[in-house]
N, C-alpha and C positions, 0 to 999 in steps of 0.2 A: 504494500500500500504506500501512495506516495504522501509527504506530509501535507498539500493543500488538501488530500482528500481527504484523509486524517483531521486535518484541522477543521475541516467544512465540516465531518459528522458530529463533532463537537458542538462545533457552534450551534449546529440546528439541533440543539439539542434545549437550547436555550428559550425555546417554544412551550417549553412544560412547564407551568409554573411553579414554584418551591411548595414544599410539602411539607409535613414535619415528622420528626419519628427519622431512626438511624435505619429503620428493616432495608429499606431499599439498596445503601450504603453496603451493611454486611451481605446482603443476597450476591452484590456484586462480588465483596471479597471472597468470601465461599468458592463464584465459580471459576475464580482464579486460585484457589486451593489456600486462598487465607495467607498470603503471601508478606502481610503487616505483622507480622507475629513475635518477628526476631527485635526488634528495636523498640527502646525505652522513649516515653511520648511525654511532651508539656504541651498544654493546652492553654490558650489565652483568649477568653473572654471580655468583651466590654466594649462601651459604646465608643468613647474616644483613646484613642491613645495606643490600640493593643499591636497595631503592624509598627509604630516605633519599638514598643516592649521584647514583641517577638524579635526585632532586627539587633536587639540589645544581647539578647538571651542568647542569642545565637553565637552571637561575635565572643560575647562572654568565653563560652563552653568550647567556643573553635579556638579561644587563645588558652583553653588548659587544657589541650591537646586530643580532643574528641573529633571524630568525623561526626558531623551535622547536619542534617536534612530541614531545611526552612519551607512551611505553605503557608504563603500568603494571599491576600487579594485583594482588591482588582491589580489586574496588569498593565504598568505604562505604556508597553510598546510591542509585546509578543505572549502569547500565555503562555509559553513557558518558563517566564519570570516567576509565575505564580509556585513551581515545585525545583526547589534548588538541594542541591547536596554542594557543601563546602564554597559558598558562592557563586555555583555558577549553576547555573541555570540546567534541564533535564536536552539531550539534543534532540534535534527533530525525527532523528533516527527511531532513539529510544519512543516518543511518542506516538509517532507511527506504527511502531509492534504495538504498542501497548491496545489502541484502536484496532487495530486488526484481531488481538487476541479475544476485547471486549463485544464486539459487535454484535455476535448470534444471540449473546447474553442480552444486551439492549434491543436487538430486534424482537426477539423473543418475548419480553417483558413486555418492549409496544405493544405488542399484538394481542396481550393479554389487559390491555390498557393499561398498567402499572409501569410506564415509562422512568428510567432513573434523570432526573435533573441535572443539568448542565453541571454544578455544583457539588453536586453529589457524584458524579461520574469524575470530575474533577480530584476531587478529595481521593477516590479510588486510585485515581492516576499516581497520586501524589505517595501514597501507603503504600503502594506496590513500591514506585522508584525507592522508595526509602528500605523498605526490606531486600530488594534485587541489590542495592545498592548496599547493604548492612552498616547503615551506619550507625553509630553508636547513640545517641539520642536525636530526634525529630523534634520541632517547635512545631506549633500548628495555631495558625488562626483561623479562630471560631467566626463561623462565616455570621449566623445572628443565631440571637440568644445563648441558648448551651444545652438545654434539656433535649431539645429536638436536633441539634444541630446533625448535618453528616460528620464531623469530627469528632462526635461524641461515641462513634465506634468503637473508639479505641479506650484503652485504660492506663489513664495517663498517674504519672511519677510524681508530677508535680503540676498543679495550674492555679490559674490567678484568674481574679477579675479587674479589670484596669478602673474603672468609672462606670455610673449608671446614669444616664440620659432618658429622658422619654423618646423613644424610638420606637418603632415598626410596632404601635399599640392595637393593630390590626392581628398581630400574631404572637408577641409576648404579653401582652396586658396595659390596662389603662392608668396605673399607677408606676411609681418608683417602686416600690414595694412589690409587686407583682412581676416588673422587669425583671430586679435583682434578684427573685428565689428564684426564678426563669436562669436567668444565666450563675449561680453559684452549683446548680447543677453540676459540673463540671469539677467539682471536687474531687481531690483524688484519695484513693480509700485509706494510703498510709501516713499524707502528711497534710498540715493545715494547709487551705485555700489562702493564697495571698492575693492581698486588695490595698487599694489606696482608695476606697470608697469610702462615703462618711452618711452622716444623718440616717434617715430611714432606709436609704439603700443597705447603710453597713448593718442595721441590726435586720434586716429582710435578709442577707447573707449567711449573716451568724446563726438565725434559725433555722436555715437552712443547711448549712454546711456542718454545723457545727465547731469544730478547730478553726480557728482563723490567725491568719500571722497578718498586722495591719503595716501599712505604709502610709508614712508622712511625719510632719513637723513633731510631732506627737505619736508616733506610733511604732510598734514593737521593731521597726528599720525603722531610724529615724532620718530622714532628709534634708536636705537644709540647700538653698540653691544660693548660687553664689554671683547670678547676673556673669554677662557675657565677659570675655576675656579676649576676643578679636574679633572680628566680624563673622567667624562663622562657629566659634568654639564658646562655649559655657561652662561655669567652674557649678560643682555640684560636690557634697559632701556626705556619705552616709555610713549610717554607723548601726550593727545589731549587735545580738548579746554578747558576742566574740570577736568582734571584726569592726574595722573603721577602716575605710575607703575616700580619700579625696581623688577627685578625678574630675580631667575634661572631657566634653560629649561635643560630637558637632551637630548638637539638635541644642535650638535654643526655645527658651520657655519653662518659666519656671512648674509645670506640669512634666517637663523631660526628666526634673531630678527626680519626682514622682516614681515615672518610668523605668527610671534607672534602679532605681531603689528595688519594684517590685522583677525586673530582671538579673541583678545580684542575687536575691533570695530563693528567685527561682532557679538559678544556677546554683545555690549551697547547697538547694533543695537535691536535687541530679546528682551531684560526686563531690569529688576534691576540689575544687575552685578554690586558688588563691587568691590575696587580696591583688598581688600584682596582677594576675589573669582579671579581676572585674575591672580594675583601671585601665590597663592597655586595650581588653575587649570592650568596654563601652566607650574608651577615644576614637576606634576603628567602626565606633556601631552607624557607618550611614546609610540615611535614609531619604530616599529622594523626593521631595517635592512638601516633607515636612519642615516651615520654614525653612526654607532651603535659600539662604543668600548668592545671588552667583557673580553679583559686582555690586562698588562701592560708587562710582563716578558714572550715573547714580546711584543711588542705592537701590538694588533689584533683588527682589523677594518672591517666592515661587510657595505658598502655601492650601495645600487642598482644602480646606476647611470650608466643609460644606454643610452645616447645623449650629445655630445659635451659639452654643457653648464652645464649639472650637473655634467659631469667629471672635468670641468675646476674649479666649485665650490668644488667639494671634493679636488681639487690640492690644494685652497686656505684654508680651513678648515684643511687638514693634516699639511702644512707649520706651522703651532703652537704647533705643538711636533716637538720635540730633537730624532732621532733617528739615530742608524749608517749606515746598509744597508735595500734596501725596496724590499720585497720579493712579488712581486704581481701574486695573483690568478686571474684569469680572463675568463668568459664566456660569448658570448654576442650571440643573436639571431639575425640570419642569415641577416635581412633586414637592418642592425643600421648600420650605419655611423660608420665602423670599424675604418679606420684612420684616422678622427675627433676624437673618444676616444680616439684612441693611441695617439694623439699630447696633448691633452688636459689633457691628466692625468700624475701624478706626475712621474718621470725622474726614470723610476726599474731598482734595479741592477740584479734581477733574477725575471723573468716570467715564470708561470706555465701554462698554455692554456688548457682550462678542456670545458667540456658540458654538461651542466645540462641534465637532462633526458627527452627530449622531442624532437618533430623533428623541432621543428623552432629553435633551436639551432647552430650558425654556426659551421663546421667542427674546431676543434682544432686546426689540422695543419694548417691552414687558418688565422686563427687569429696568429700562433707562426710565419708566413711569414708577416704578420702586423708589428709586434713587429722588428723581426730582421730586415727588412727592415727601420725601424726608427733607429736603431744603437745599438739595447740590443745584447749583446755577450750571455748570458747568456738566455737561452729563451728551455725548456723542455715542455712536453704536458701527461697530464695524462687524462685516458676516463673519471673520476665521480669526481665530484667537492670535493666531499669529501677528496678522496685517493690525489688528488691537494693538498689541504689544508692543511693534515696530512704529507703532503712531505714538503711543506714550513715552518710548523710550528718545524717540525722536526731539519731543517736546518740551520733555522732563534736563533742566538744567543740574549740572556736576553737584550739587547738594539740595538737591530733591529728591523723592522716593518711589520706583515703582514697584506698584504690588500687584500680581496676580491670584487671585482667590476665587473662591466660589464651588470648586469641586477638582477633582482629581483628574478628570478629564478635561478641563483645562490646562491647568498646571501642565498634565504632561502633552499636552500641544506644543506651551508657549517653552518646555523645554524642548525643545525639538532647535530649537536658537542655539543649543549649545550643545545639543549630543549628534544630530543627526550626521551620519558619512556618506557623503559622494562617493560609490569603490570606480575609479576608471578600470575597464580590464583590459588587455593588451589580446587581442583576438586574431590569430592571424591566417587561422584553417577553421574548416567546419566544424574538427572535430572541439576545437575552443569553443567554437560559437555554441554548438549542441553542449556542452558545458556551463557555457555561463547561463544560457538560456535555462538547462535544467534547474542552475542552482539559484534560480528567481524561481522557481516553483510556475515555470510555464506548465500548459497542459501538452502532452504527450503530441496533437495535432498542431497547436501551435509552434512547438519545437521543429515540427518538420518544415512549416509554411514560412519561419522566419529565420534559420539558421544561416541561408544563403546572405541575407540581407547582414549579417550582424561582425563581416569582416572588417570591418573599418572603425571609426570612435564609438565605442561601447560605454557606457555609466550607469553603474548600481544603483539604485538609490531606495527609500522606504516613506512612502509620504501618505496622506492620507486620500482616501478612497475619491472621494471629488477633486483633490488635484491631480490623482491618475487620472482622471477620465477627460479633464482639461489636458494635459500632457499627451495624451496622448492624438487629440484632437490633433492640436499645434504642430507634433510631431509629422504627422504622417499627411498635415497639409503643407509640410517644405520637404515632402517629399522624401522623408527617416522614416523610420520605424519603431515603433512604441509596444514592448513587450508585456503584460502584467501576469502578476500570480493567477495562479487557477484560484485562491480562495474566492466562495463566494460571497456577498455585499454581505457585509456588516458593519454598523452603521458607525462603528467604538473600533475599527479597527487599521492600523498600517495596515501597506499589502506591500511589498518586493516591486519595484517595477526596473526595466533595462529599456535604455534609451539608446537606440541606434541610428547615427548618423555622420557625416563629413561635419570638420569643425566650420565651414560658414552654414550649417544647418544648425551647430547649437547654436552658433553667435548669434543667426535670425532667431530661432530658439527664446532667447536671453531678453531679448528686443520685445520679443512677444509677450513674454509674459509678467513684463514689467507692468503693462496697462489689467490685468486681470488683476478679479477680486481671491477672496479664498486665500489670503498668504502664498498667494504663487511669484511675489516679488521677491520672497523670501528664499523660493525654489529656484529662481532665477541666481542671485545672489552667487548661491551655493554651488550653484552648474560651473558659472567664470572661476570661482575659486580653482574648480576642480580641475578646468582646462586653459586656466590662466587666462581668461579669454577679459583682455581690459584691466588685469590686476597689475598695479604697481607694488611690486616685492617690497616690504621692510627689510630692511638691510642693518646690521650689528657690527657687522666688522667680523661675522664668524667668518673660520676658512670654509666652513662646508655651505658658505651660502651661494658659492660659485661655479663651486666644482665637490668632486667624491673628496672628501678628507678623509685623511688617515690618520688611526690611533693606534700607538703603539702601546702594548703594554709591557708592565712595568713590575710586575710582583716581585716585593721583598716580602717573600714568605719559604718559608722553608718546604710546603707539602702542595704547593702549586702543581695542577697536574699536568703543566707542558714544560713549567723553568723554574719548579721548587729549588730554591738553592741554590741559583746561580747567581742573583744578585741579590740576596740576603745582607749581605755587607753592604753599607751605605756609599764606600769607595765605588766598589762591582755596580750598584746603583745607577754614581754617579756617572760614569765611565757608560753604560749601557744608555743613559739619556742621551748624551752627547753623539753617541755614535748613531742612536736614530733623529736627532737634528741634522746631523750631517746627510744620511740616507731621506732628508725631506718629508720627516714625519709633519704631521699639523697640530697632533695634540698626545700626550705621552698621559697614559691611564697608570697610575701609580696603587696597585693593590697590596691592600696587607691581611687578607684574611682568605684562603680559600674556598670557593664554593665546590670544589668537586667531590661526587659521594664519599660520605664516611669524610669528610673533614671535620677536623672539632670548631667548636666556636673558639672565638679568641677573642680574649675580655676587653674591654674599651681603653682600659689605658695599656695593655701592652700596643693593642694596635696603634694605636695614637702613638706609641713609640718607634715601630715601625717604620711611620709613613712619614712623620713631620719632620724628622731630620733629615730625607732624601728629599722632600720637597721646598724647606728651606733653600739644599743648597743648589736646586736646578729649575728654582723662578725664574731665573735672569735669561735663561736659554731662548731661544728665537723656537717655541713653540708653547700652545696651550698648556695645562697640569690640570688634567682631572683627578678626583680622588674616586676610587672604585670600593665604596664602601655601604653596608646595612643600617650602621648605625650614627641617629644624628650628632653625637657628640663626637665620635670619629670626625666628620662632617663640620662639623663648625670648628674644629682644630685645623684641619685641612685649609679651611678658608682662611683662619689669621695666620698659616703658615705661608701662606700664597699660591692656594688651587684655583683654579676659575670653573671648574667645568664640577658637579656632582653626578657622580654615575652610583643609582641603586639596583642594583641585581633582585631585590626581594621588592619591585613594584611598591615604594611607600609603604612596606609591613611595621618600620617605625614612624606612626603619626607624627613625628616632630620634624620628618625631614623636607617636606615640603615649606613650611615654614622657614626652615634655615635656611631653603635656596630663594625665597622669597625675601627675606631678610637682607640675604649677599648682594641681588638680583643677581645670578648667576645662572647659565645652562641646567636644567637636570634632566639628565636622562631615567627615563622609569622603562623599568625589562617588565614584560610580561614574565612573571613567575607565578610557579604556585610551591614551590619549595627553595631555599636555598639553607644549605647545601642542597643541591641534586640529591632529591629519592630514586636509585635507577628502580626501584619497584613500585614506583608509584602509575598507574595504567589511568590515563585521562582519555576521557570521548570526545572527538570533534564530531561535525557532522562535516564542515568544511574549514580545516585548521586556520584560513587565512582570516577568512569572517569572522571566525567564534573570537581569534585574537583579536583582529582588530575592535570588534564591540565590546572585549575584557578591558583593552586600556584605553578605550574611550572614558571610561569610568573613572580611571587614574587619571587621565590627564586633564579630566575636570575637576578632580581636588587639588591638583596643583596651582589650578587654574584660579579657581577659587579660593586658595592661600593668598595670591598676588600675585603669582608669576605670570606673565605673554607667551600666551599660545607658541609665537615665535622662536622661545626659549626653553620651550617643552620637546626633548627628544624621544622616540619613542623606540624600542628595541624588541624586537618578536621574541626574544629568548628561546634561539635555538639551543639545543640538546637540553634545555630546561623543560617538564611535562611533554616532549614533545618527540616519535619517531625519527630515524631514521629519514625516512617518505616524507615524511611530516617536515622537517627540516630541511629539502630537496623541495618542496612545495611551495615553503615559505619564500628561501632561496627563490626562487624563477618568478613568483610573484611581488616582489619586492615593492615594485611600483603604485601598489596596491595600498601599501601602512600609508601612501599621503593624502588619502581617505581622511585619516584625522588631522590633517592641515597641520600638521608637526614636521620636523627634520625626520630619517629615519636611518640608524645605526641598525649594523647587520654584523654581529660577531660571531662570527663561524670558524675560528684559528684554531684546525688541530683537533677540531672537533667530532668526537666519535658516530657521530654522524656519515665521515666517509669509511668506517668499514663498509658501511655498504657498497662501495664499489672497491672493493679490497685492498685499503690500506688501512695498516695496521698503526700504531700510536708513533711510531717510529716513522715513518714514510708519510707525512701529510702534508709537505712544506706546496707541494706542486699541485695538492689537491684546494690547498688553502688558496693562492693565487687564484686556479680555476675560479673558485668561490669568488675572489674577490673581484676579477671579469663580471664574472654573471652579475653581481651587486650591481657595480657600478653602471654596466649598462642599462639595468632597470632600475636606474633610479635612485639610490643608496645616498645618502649625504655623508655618510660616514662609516667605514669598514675597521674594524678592532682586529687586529693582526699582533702577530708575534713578530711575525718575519719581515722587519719594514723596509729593507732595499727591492726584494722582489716584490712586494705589493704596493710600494711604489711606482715601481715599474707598470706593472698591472693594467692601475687607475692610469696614469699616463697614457697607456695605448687606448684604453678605452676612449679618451680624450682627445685624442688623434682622429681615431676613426671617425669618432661621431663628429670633427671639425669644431671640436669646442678649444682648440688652440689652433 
């Protein structure tokens, strides 16, 4: 089965309306022989707050060294966001067997009219991944309520209730009281129910649950919030019967230390959790589109809150910026308590009234009669949250504030501004073109009827369902060709789409779609990015902004697995820099700690002793000094010994080093990793290696992004032989030109790497296979290639340079 069909039984699945009661749920499990069985489960109940708690929980338990399975929901951008083991996401692979093995099950069921719910089918998806997967605890959020929920299947270790709101009183009840014995359900049989609930909801819990462990200023964790600490981080403080915990979160609002609070507990609740584990997992606990700051000049704010109470909590969390006027975006779904939000959210001096792209979306005008009827003089309406956004941020002066709010399906539109990727693909036979074409999820007949066309400028891209259909109009009246997914309409969702044509058909392209409504300005924008079409480069004075630069590496480390030990000594060091200045290095990567399997860690001040005395004495040399390091105090030694460049091998795993390169304003390079040191027994699923990476550090390179640093100044690195084949690292290799998808530089370190046994050279014999490498890079694109061997990859790039008339 292929994933759009896969995906399309799903959705239409979402016809059946929610039901209550788990039978449907376990019928399902049963006919998959109960596959949920092996893994320990916490469950998080509650009106507001419980997908921050779960995203805490998670991070928590992932930093004291568990495999963890996360379901959450709704999905910003693909539903398989909603079932992850260890951050990422389930592949399309995986979910397509999974559909295939459910299907007779759910057909079966229709036909007896007892059809399983979109939701419930969901949850099933999510229980199985986690058990096939065995991972060691699962978080789960309760979809509504808890007594009836489908996630009430299971029998969970530990669970909490976060808050009780009047909500969905058509199905849990017409009281506080009646919600909250609804959702403490969910208690689990050996340890108290944790809540940061108060009033009538907390004693409706308590009689219910019985045991209760509370959260807050007063309560058995006690919390204590400590207001922001930068623009995207807040100090929080919490302390129970044995443990006290100061830490930063990058969720601000003083309801996050709440959060945090009752995600600590639930993680003491689970196993061994350190206090160092609940501080370092709740500084890495993010969560997108919950106050989510993504610049200061203005101040831009990305907040889902979509019910009175979480409007009245984002009023209280904004009131801690200085800002002059507040320019608010706002789309809300048609059923929500329109003016409850407008009263509760912060006093705008201009509103934009927009509609996500779906039909539970209320009408615009609808909401702009919300607003001025509150007393906004200023109150405009744009159709696509996007083209909203781009108006406000336009208008909005360097100490003003833009907010987007209203629901989640905004938010994750108006981020679409800063996550979405352009992929170019480089197509140059049919058999590419039937590739790319497949991996947009064309249908099987499309593939045949458009593969011929798609030899020439090809572009990836995921936009939503009305500006495919605009795109592809445009497209295919200059005469291209406009690919989309087989998925069918749905009304809440991207789709894949491949744009095929000659670059004066996107330029016309670009032209065109400046004048349409729908945020296709925004899509145009993105196209010239991608094929430079009209963009004036920002320029730094880096070497790799002209040409392939070369970095040589430098490890003073004794157990380096290409040059342990040979420049250990700071003399051999220095002598080793000098000699790749001479061979026309551009930037010399100075490591002092190993990443290859079975290396031990090495503690912060021996490596800081390591590194800084060779970097003091080879600043002055006619090349760059990066420091090749995990940790940020490494990293700010580096910088006052005189590095310029930060290279992190473990993608930001210490929150504090984005910071520091923000701080320096300096280069950082972020590797996609998911181990360092290398686990060679760690087995990762792509469905498409080059994709899945590049949408992993898209993620990274907007926390950086959002530390302070310029896109510009963000390098991004596929890490090969890291989680990655053989094939997989030969993949990467030949698609290179691909990572500038994410509008970064892109380093390609393959020196020596075990990746060419596959074509039989052993760790001894790889100098010629590394060259090879560094050909292949630099022709497709590479800003910078990481070698050992710097005269002959010198060389390399050079010819490369030749050929293609770039000298």
């Amino acid at each position: 089965m292929e994933f759009h069909d896969a995906a399309n039984f799903l959705f239409d699945l979402r016809r059946f309306r929610p039901k209550p009661g788990t039978e449907s749920t376990a019928d399902l499990l049963a006919a998959l022989d109960d596959p949920h069985e092996g893994p320990r489960y916490v469950q998080i109940a509650g009106s507001n707050g419980k997908g921050s708690t779960a995203k805490m929980t998670e991070s928590v338990l992932r930093e004291a060294g568990l495999t963890v399975g996360l379901y959450t929901s709704p999905h910003f951008d693909d539903l398989r966001e909603r079932v992850q083991v260890d951050g990422r996401p389930m592949t399309k692979g995986t979910l397509a067997e999974f559909v295939e093995a459910i299907k007779p099950h759910v057909v079966e069921r229709a036909a007896e009219g007892q059809a399983p719910t979109f939701f419930e089918v969901m949850t099933g998806m999510a229980l199985r991944e986690f058990g096939r997967r065995d991972v060691d605890v699962a978080v789960l959020e309760v979809g509504i309520g808890g007594r009836y929920d489908a996630t009430s299947v299971i029998d969970p270790v530990a669970s909490a209730v976060t808050s009780v709101t009047l909500e969905h009183t058509e199905i849990l009840g017409d009281t506080i009281g009646e919600i909250a014995r609804d959702k403490a359900h969910v208690a689990p049989r050996n340890a108290p129910l944790v809540t940061a609930a108060e009033g009538e909801a907390l004693s409706a819990i308590e009689a219910q649950a019985g045991e209760v462990l509370t959260v807050g200023s007063d309560g058995d964790v006690r919390t204590e919030y400590g207001g922001r600490t930068n623009h995207v981080e807040s100090a929080i403080s919490l302390s129970g019967p044995d443990w006290t915990v100061d830490a930063r979160v990058p969720l601000l609002g003083s309801y996050q230390a709440r959060n945090a609070g009752i995600a600590a507990a639930l993680s003491r609740q689970v196993g061994a959790v350190s206090e160092g584990d609940i501080e370092t997992g709740l500084r890495n606990a993010h969560w997108p589109g919950r106050f989510e700051v993504m610049g200061e000049e203005p101040l831009t704010v990305l907040d889902g809150a979509h019910n009175p109470g979480a409007c009245e909590a984002l009023s209280e969390t904004l009131a801690e910026f200085e800002y002059d006027d507040l320019f608010l975006v706002v789309g809300a779904m048609h059923e929500k308590d329109h003016q409850g939000m407008a009263a509760a959210l912060p006093d705008p001096d201009h509103v934009v009234c927009t509609q996500p792209d779906l039909d539970r979306a209320e009408d615009r005008e609808v909401l702009a009669r919300v607003f001025e009827n509150r007393g906004v003089e200023d109150v405009t309406t744009r159709a696509a949250v996007s083209g909203a956004l781009t108006r406000a941020l336009s208008e909005a002066g360097p100490d003003d504030c833009v907010l987007v709010a209203g629901s989640l399906f905004a938010v994750a539109e108006a981020r679409e501004r800063w996550t979405r990727t352009e992929i170019p693909k480089r197509v140059r036979d049919l058999g590419e073109a039937r590739k790319a074409l497949e991996g947009t999820h064309v249908t099987s007949a499309g593939v045949w009827r458009m593969r011929g066309k798609a030899v020439h400028r090809v572009l990836k891209t995921r936009v939503q369902r009305r500006q495919a259909q605009y795109l592809k109009e445009e497209m295919l009246s200059l005469g291209g060709e406009c690919a989309l997914s087989g998925l069918n309409e749905q009304d809440d969702e991207t789709i894949d789409v491949l744009l095929m044509g000659t670059l004066a058909q996107f330029k016309r392209l670009c032209e065109k779609l400046e004048d349409q409504p729908y945020g296709l300005p925004s899509v145009a924008r993105r196209v010239r990015e991608a094929f430079d079409i009209g963009i004036e480069p920002t320029s730094h004075g880096f070497p790799w902004e002209e040409r392939t630069a070369v970095m040589g590496v430098l490890n003073v480390t004794p157990d380096s697995f290409h040059d342990g030990g040979e420049y250990e000594r700071v003399e051999d060091a220095v002598a080793q820099a000098k000699r790749m200045v001479e061979a026309g290095v551009d930037v010399i990567d100075v490591g002092g700690e190993s990443t290859r399997p079975g290396a031990d860690v090495v503690p912060v001040e021996e490596e800081i002793d390591r590194i800084v005395p060779v970097i003091e004495r080879i600043r002055d040399l006619d090349a760059m000094i990066s420091v090749d390091t995990r940790k940020a105090a490494v990293a700010r030694a580096a910088m006052e010994a005189g590095a310029d460049v930060l290279n992190d091998v473990s993608g930001l795993e210490d929150p504090e080093m984005r910071f520091v390169a923000a701080e320096y304003d300096v280069p950082l390079i972020v590797m996609h990793s998911l181990d360092a040191p290398v686990d060679p027994d760690r087995e990762v699923e792509y469905d498409d290696v080059v994709e899945d990476v590049i949408n992993d550090l898209a993620e990274r390179v907007l926390l950086a992004e959002k530390a302070g640093l310029d896109r510009e100044k963000i390098v991004v690195d596929p890490g090969l032989g890291f989680a990655k084949s053989a094939d997989e690292g030969f993949e990467i290799l030949g698609r290179t030109d691909e990572f500038h998808a994410l509008g970064c530089p892109v380093l390609i370190g393959h020196s020596h790497k075990s990746m060419f046994e596959r074509i039989g050279r052993d760790p001894e014999n790889r100098t010629a296979a590394t060259v090879a490498g560094t050909t292949i890079a630099a022709d497709h694109g590479a800003d910078i290639v990481r070698v050992h061997d710097v005269p002959q990859n010198v060389a390399a790039v050079r010819a490369v340079e030749a050929a293609n008339g770039d000298r």
